[in-house]
C-alpha positions as CSV (number, residue, x, y, z in Angstrom):
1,X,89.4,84.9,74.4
2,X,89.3,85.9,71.0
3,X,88.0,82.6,69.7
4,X,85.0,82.7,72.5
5,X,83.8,86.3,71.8
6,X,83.7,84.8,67.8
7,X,81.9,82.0,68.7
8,X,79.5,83.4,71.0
9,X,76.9,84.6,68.4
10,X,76.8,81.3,66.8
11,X,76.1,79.8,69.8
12,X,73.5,81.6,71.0
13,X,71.5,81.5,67.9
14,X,72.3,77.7,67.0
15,X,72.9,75.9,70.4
16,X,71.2,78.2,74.0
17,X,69.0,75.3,74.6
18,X,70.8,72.3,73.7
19,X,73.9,73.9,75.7
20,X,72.2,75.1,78.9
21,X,70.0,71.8,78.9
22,X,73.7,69.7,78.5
23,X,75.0,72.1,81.4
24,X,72.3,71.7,83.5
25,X,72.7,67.6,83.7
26,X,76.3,68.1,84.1
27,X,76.1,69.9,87.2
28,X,73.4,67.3,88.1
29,X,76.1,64.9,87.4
30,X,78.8,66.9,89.4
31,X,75.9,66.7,92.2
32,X,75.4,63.3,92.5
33,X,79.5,61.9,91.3
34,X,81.3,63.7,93.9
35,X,84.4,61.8,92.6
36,X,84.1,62.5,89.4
37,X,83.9,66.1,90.1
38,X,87.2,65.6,92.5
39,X,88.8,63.6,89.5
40,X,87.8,66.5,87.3
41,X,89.2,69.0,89.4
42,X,92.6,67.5,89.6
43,X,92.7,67.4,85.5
44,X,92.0,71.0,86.0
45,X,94.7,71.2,88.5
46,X,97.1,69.9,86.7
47,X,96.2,72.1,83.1
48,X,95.9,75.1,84.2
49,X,98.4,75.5,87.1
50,X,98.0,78.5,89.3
51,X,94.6,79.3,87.6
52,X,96.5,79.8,84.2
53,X,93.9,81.2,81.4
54,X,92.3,78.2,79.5
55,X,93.6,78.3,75.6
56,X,91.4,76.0,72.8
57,X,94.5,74.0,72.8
58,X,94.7,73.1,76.6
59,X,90.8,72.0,76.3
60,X,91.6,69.5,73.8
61,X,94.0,68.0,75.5
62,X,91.5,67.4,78.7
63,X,90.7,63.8,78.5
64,X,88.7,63.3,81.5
65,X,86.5,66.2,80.6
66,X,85.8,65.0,77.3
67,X,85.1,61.6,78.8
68,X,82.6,63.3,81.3
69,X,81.1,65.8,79.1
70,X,80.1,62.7,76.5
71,X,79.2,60.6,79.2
72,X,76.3,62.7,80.4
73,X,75.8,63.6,76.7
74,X,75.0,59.8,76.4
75,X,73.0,59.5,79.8
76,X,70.8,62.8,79.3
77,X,71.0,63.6,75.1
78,X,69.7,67.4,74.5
79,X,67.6,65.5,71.2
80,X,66.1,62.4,72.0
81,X,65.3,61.2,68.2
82,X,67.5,62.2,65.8
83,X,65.5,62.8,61.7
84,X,67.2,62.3,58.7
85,X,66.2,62.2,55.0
86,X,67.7,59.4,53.1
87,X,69.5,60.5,50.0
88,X,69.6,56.9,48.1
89,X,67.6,54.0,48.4
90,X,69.5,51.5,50.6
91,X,68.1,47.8,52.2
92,X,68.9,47.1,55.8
93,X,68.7,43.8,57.0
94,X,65.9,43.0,54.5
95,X,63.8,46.8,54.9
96,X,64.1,48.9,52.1
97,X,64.3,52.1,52.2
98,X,63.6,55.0,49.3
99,X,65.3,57.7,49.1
100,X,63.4,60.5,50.5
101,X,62.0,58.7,53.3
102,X,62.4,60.7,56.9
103,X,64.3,58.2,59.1
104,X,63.9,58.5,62.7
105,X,67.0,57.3,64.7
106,X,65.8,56.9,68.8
107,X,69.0,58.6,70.6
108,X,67.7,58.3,73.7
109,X,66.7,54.4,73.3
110,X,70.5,53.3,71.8
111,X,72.2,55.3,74.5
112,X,70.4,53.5,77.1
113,X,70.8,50.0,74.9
114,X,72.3,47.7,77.2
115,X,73.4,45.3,74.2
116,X,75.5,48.4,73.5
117,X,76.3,50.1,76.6
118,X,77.5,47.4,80.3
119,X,74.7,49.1,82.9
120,X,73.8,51.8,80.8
121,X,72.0,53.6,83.7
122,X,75.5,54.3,85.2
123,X,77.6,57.1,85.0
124,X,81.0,55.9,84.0
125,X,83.0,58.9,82.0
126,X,85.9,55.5,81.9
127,X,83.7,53.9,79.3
128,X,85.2,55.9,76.6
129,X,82.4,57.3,75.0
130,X,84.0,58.8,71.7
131,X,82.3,60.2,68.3
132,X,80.8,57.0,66.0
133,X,82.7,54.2,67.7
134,X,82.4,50.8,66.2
135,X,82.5,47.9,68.3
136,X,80.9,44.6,67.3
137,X,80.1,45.4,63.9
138,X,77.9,47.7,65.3
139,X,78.1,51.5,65.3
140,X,77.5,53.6,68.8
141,X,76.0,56.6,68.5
142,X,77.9,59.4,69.5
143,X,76.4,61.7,72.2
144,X,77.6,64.6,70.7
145,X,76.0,64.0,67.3
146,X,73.1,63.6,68.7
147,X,70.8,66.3,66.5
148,X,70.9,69.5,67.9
149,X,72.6,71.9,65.0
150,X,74.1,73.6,67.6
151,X,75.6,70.8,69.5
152,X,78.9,70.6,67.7
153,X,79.5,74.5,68.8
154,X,78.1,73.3,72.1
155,X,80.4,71.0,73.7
156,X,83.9,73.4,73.5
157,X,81.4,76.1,75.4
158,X,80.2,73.7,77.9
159,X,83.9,72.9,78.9
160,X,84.4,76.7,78.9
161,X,81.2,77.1,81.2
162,X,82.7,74.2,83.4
163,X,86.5,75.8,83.7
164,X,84.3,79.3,84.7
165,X,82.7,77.9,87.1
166,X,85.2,76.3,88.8
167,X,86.8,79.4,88.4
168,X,89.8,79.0,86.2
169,X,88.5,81.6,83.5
């Protein structure tokens, strides 16, 4: 408890909308993935048995909520572009580009990239969607990087939100 009423300032002043917006398309996914929400549920079950208080440590070891947390990060990203400056001038496939230059990277366009992601438009928390995974020589973006400065205090408090509301905190 300690850790959330720490963490609580930060997240209010870095990540309200990114959070509530990730929230909001969870439930929506809850909604409409009645069996994910069961599968979920079990997890919760099983972590926290007779509505034991959540600890930091418990949450990290919930794989299915991670899995569903990033999957709906990857179907319904709080930043749709994400901007970078490039601090050296590197070539990429035959485009060079100076340092200084604001690069655009389209979030919202690779999550949905079906060269990347089998039937993108699903829901499927089994894909395994994990932070920067390479596959093919090719590197995934990671829902959770997705831009928002506050996302990285964001997605601990969402599976916080998610254990209140089933009411296990």
């Amino acid at each position: 408890m300690e850790l959330c009423t720490s963490v609580l300032p930060c997240l209010w002043l870095a990540g309200y909308e990114s959070t509530s917006g990730a929230f909001s398309f969870l439930l929506y996914v809850f909604a409409t993935h009645p069996d994910v929400q069961q599968i979920l549920q079990e997890e919760i079950d099983v972590t926290f048995p007779n509505k034991t208080l959540p600890t930091c440590n418990a949450l990290v070891q919930m794989e299915y909520l991670d899995m569903v947390v990033n999957e709906s990060l990857r179907l319904f990203p709080v930043a749709g572009r994400l901007e970078r400056v490039c601090k050296k001038d590197v070539e990429i496939k035959g485009v060079l580009i100076p340092k200084g230059t604001l690069v655009m990277v389209p979030i919202f366009i690779l999550h949905k990239d079906p060269d990347l992601w089998p039937e993108p438009e699903e829901f499927c928390p089994e894909r395994g969607v994990v932070y920067a995974l390479v596959t093919r020589g090719r590197t995934r973006m990671s829902p959770s990087l997705s831009g928002s400065p506050g996302l990285s205090l964001s997605t601990p408090s969402e599976d916080r939100l998610l254990l209140l509301s089933t009411g296990q905190e």
